[in-house]
C-alpha positions in Angstrom: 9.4 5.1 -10.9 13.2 5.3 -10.4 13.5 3.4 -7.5 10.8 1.0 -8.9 13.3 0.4 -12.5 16.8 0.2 -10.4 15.1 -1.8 -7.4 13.9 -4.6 -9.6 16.3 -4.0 -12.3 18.2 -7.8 -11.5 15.4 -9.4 -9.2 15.6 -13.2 -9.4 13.2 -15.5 -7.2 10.3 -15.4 -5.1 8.0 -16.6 -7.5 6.0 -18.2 -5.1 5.7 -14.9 -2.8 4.7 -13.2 -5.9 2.4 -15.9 -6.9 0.3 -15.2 -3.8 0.3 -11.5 -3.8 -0.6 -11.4 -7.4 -3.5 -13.7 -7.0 -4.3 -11.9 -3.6 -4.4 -8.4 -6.0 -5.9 -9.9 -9.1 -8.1 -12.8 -7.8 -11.7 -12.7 -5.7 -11.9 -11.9 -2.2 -10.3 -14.9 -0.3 -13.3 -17.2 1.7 -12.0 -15.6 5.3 -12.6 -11.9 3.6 -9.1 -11.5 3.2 -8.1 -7.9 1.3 -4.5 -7.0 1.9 -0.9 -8.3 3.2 1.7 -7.0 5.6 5.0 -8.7 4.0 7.1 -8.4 7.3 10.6 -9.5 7.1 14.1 -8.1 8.7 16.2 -5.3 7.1 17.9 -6.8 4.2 15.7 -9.4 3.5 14.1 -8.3 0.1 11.0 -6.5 0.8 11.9 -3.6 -1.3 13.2 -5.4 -4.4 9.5 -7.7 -3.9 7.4 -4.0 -3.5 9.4 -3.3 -7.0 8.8 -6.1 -9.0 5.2 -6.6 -7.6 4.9 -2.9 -9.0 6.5 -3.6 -12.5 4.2 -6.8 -13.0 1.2 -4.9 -11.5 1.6 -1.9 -14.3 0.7 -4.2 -17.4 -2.6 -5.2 -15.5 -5.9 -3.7 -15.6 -5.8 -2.6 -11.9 -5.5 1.3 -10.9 -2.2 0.9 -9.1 -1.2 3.5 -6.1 2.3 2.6 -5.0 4.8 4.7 -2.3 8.0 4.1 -0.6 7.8 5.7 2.3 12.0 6.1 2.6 12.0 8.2 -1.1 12.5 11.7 -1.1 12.3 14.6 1.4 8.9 14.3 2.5 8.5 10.5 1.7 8.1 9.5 5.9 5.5 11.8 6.3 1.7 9.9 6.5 0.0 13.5 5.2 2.5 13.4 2.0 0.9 9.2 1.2 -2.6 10.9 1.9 -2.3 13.5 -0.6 -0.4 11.3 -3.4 -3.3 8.6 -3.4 -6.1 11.1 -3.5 -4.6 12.6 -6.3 -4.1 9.6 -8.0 -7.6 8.7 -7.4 -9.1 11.4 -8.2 -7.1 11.7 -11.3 -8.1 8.3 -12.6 -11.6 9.4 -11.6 -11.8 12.6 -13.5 -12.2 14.9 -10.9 -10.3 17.8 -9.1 -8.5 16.6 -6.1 -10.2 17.6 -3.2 -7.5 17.1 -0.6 -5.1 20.4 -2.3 -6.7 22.3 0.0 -7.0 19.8 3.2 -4.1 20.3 5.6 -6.2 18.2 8.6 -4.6 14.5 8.9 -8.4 13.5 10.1 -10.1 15.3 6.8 -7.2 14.2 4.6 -8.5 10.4 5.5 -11.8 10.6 4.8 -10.9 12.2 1.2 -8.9 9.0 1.3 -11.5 6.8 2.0 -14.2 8.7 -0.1 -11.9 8.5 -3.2 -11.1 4.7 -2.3 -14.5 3.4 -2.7 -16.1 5.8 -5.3 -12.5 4.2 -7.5 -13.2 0.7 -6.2 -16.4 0.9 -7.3 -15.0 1.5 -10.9 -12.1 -1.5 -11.3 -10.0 -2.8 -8.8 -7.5 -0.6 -6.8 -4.4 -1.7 -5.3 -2.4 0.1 -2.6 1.4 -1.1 -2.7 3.3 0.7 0.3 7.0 -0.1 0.7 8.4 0.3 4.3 5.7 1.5 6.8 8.7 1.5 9.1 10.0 4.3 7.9 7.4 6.5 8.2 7.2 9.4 10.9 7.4 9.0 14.3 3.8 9.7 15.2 1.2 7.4 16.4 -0.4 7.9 13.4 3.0 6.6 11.6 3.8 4.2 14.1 0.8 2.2 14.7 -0.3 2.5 10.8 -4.1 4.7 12.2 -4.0 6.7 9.0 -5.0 3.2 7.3 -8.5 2.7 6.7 -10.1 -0.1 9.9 -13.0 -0.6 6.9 -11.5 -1.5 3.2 -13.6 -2.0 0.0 -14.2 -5.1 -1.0 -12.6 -4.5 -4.6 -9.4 -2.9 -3.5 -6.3 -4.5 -2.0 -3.3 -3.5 0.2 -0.5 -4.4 0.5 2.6 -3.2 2.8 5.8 -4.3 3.5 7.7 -3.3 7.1 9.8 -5.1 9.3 9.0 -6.7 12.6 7.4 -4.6 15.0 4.5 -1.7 16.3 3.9 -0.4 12.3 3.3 -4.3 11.0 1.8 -4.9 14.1 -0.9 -2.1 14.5 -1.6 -2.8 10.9 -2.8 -6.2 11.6 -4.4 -5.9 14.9 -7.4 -3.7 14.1 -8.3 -4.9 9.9 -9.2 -8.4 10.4 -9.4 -8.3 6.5 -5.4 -8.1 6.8 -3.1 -11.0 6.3 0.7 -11.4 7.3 3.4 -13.3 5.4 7.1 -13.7 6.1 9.7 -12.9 4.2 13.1 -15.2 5.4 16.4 -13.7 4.4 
């Protein structure tokens, strides 16, 4: 929530970028099936400041919002700390106890995931906002973005922000449901 307030605390611009994402999060499924967006864009070139006021505007809609930047805290790289976050999340807004407190397995931790995801979805729409896959660990799992779901529900929505390389790139090659867009400096 801090880094949210102080990252989007003087944002100015991109209405256009934010345009698109919002309908992409708020509207219908696009024609080609389209459900999420890698924003992929050199250091420096906004994608934080966008993840933070795509976050403030998305809070006063009616969508269950699940946000994480992966370069916040301690643990904040790590894929198994994201897991656990959003199935608590989810199964807060559900009403249930989380069942991934006692899952420790990267494999079982993303089927919670997924299990949570579309039982939520089912309810309203569900939006995943992660800032900076780039910065998470140095696993295959981290690097090539294989702890993100290959099949997504049709009323939820990613989307990611990273810069150029394997992490945007192994998010896109497998999820033909996942879109790209550029951010220029």
């Amino acid at each position: 929530d801090q880094f949210v307030a102080t990252s989007c605390q003087e944002f100015v611009g991109r209405e256009a970028v934010l345009a698109q994402l919002t309908r992409l999060v708020l509207g219908a499924e696009s024609a080609a099936g389209q459900r999420g967006v890698c924003v992929v864009g050199p250091p420096g070139s906004g994608k934080s400041a966008l993840f933070a006021e795509l976050c403030r505007r998305l809070r006063s809609s009616n969508v269950l919002l699940l946000a994480y930047a992966a370069g916040i805290g301690p643990r904040g790289g790590e894929v198994d700390a994201v897991l656990h976050r959003f199935c608590f999340e989810l199964a807060g807004a559900l009403g249930i106890p989380d069942p991934s407190e006692q899952i420790r397995g990267r494999d079982e931790l993303r089927e919670a995931f997924a299990t949570l995801l579309v039982r939520a979805s089912a309810e309203r729409r569900v939006v995943c906002l992660i800032d900076a896959l780039n910065q998470l660990e140095r696993t295959p799992s981290g690097m090539h973005s294989t702890w993100i779901l290959d099949r997504w529900p049709e009323n939820a929505r990613l989307i990611a922000t990273a810069i150029p390389g394997s992490e945007s790139e192994g998010l896109l090659v497998r999820r033909p449901w996942m879109g790209s867009l550029t951010l220029d400096p």
